[in-house]
C-alpha positions as CSV (number, residue, x, y, z in Angstrom):
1,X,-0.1,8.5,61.8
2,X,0.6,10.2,58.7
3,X,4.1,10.2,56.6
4,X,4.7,13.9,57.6
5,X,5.0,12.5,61.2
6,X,7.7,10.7,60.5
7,X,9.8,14.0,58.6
8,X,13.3,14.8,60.2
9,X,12.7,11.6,62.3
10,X,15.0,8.4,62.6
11,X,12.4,5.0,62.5
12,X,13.0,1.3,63.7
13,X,11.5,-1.6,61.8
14,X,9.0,-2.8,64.0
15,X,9.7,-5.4,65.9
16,X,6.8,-5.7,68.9
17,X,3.5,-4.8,67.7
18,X,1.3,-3.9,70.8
19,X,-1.5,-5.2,69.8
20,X,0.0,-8.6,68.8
21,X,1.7,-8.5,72.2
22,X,-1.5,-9.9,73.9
23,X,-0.9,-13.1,71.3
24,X,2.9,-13.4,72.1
25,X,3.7,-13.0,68.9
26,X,6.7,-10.9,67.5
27,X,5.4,-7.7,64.4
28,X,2.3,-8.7,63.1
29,X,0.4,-10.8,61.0
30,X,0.6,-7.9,58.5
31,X,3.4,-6.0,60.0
32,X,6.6,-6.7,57.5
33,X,8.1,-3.6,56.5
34,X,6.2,-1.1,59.4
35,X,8.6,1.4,61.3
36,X,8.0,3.1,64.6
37,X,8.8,6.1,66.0
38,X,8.7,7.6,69.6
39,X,7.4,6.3,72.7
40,X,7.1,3.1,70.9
41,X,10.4,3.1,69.5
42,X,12.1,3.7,72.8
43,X,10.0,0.5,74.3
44,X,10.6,-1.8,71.7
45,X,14.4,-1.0,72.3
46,X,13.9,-1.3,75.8
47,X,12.2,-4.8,75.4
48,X,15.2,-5.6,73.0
49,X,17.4,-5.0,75.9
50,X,15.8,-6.4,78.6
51,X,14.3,-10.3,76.5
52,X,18.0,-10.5,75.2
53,X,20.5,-12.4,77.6
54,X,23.7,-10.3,77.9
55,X,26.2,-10.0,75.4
56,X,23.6,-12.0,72.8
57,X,23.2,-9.1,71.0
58,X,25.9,-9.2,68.3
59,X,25.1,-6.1,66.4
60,X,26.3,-2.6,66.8
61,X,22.7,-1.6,68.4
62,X,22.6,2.4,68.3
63,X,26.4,2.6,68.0
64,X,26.4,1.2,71.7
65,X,29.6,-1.2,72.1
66,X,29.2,-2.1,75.9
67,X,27.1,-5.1,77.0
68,X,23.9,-5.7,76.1
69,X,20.9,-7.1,77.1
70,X,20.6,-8.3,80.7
71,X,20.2,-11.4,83.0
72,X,16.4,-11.2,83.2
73,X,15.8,-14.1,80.6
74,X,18.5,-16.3,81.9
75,X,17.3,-16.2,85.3
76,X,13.5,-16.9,84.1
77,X,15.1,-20.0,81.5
78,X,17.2,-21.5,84.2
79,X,14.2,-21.6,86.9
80,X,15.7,-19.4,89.5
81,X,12.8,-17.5,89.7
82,X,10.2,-19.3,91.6
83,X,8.0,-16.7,93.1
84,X,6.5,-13.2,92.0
85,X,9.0,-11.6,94.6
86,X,11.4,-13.2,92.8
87,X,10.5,-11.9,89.6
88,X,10.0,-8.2,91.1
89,X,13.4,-8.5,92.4
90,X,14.7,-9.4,89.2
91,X,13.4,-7.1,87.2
92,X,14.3,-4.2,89.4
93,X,18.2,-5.1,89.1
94,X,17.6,-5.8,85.1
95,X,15.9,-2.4,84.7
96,X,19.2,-0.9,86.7
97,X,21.0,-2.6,83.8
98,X,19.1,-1.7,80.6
99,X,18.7,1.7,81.7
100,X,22.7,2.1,81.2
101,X,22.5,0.9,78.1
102,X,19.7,3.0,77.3
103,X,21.0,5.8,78.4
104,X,24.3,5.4,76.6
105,X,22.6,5.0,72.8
106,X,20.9,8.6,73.6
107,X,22.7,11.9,72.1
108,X,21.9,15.3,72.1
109,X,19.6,14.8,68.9
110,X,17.6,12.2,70.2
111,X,13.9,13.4,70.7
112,X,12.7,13.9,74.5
113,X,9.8,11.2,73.5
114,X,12.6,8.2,72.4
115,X,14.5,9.2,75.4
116,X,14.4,6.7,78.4
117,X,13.4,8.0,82.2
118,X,12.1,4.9,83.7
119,X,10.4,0.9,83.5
120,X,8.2,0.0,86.5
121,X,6.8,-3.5,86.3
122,X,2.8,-2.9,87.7
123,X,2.1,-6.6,88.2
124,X,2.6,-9.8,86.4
125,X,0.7,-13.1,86.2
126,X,2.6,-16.5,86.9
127,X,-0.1,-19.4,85.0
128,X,2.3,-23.0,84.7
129,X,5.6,-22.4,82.6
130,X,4.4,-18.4,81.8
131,X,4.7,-15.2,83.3
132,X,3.1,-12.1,81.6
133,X,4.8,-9.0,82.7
134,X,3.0,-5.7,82.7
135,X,5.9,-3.2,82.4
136,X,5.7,0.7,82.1
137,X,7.7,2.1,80.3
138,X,8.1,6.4,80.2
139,X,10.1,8.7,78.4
140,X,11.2,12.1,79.3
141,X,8.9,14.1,77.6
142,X,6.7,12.8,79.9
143,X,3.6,12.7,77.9
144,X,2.3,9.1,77.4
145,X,3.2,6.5,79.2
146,X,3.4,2.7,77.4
147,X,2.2,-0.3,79.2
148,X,3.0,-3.5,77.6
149,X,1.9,-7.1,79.0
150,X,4.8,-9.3,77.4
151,X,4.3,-13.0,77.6
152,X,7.3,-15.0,78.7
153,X,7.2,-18.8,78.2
154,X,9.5,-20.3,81.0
């Protein structure tokens, strides 16, 4: 990407590189200071939402004063979920949740490509105390679709 990509466009700092995801590792080795725009900036926002318990959040994130984050992580830190059915369930209703958050920091100027339309999660991988997620995440403009494998230490 060149700078003129980023012209008339609002950035986040970067938060969840995808390629240091596969490490479970938060930006980069060489990350400080990197922004991201689009597709990319509407997943790392979902991800914010969705590896935050609710209300933890204390920030005005995107001018959005409702509850944030979800029960996703609490459920996987207190052991209640036990099974991959259990973590298929839970991330259904967590997606129901962070999609009404998403939903409400979007405005009229948002770009189609930062707007939210869904989060599947394909499959995961339980190994001991750690799941790996593989979670797709789309926009509305339809035209890439993000899939992220996020290690979770239970």
């Amino acid at each position: 990407m060149s700078t003129a990509d980023y012209v008339g466009r609002t950035v986040d700092v970067l938060a969840w590189d995808p390629g240091s995801l596969l490490a479970g590792s938060l930006g980069g080795d060489d990350g400080a200071g990197q922004v991201v725009t689009g597709l990319l900036k509407m997943a790392q926002r979902f991800l914010i939402l969705l590896l935050n318990e609710t209300n933890t959040i204390k920030y005005n994130y995107y001018g959005h004063n409702g509850i944030r984050g979800c029960e996703f992580m609490t459920e996987l830190r207190l052991g209640q979920l036990r099974t991959e059915l259990d973590v298929f369930t839970a991330f259904g209703l967590a997606e129901l949740h962070v999609r009404q958050q998403m939903l409400a920091m979007e405005t009229d100027d948002t770009p189609d490509d930062e707007k939210y339309k869904r989060a599947q999660l394909h499959h995961l991988e339980l190994t001991g105390d750690t799941v790996k997620l593989y979670i797709a995440i789309e926009s509305r403009a339809s035209t890439a679709t993000v899939i992220m494998p996020v290690p979770v230490v239970i």
